[in-house]
N, C-alpha and C positions, 0 to 999 in steps of 0.2 A: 753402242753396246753390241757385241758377239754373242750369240745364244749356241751352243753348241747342240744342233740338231737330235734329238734322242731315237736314236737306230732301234730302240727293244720295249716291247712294252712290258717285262719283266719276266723273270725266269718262271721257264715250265719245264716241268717234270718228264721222266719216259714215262712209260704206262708202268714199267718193273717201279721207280721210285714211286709213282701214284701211288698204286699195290702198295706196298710196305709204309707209307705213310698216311693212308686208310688203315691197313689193321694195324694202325699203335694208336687207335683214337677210343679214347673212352667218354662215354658210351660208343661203341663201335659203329660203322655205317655198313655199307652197302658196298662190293668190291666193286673194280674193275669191270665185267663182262653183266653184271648189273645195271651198274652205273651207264655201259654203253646200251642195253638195253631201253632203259630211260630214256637218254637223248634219240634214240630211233624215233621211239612214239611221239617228244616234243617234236622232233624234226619233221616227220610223217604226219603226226597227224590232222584232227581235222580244225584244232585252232589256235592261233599265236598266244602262248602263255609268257607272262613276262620273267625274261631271264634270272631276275633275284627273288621270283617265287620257288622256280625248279630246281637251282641252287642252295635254296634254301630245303627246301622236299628232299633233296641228294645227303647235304652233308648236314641238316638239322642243326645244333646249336653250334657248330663248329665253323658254320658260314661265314659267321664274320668274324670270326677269328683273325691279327694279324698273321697266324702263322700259316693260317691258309690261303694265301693269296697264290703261292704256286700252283696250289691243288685248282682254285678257282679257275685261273688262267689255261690249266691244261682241259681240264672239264670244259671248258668256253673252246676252246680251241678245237676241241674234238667234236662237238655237238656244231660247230662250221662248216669242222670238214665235212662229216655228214652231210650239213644240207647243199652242200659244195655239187657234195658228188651225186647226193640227190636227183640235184636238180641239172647237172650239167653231162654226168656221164653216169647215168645209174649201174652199170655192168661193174666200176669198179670199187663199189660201195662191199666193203667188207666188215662183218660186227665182228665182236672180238666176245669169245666163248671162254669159259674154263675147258680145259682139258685132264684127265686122268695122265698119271704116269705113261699109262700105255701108249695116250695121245687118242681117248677118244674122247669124244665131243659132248661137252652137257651142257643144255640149252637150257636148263632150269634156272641157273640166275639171270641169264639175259629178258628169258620168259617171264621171271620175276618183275624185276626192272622196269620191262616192256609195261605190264599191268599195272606197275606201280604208279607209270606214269598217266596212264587214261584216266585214274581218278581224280586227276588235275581237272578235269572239263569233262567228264562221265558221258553228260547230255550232248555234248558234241558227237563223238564218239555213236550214241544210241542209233542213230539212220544208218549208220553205214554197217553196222554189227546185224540189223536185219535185213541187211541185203546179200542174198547167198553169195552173188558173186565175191563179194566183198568178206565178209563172216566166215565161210566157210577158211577163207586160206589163215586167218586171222584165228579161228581157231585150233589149228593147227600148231600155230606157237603158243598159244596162250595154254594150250592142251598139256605144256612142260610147266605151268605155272605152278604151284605148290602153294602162291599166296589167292588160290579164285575161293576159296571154304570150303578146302579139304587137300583128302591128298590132288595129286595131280591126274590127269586124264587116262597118263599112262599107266599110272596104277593102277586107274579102278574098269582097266579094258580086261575083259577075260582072254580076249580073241588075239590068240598069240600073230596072226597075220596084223592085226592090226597097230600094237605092237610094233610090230617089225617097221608098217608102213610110217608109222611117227616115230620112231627110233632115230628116221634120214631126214626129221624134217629138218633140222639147220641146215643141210643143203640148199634145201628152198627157203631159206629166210631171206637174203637179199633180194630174192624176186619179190617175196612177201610186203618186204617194206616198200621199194619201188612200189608194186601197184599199191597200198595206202598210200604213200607219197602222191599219186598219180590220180587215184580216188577223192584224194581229199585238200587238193591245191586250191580247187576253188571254194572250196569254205573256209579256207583259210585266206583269204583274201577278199571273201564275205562280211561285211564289219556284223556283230551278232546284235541283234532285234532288240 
């Protein structure tokens, strides 16, 4: 018997198709620069969550949908690259942001995202959140979050210089997620207690 070897493990999406077939889902989900948020923190952070939990946390009852298997696949694929790059070349680990018409930068769904995903393992997470080195840069994204209970950091700072200074923080998110990456490799390779 001939098997004819299978060259694809099934069609994925661009990120533009992801986009558009996330907002035509009712009940709606979480975008694109969300969503990549998300897999930063599963990728980054500080314990191995099993992939049809997060999956399932991303796209809710729509996860095992047959019509989501592209959507799955491209989510899977992206949350790889990530730890791809992570772990192999962190300099060209790039998140993927909304942008204004204008073309500036808002970190708030990613921020979102990001957060959304720590409460997969909260307690994990806890040691490294009070350690300044660590906390502090951490807070800095989390500071665009909008889902911590309340507004966001940046709103409730009076201090227009400060402000200013979290305005740029997507600049430094890549570095940010490298060092959790970096921070928290070996708890993640800790089997937990």
């Amino acid at each position: 018997m001939n098997f004819k070897p299978r060259t694809s493990q099934g069609r994925t999406l661009s990120l533009e198709q992801l986009e558009i077939w996330l907002d035509e889902l009712d009940p709606p989900v979480a975008g694109v620069s969300s969503i990549d948020g998300f897999l930063a923190a599963v990728a980054a952070g500080p314990s191995v969550i099993d992939p049809d939990v997060w999956i399932k946390s991303i796209l809710r009852e729509h996860a095992l949908n047959a019509r989501s298997a592209p959507a799955r696949r491209t989510i899977l694929k992206r949350y790889n690259r990530i730890c791809i790059e992570l772990a192999e070349k962190p300099e060209a680990y790039a998140p993927i942001y909304m942008r204004t018409e204008e073309g500036e930068v808002l970190l708030e769904d990613f921020a979102n995202g990001f957060f959304t995903a720590m409460h997969l393992d909260m307690e994990a997470w806890k040691p490294f959140i009070a350690d300044p080195q660590f906390g502090y840069p951490l807070a800095a994204l989390l500071g665009h979050s909008t889902i911590t209970g309340g507004p966001s950091w940046i709103e409730q700072l009076g201090d227009p210089s400060a402000n200013l200074a979290l305005v740029d923080t997507w600049r430094m998110v890549p570095q940010i997620i490298s060092l959790i990456n970096d921070q928290c490799a070996f708890a993640r390779m800790t089997p937990a207690a």
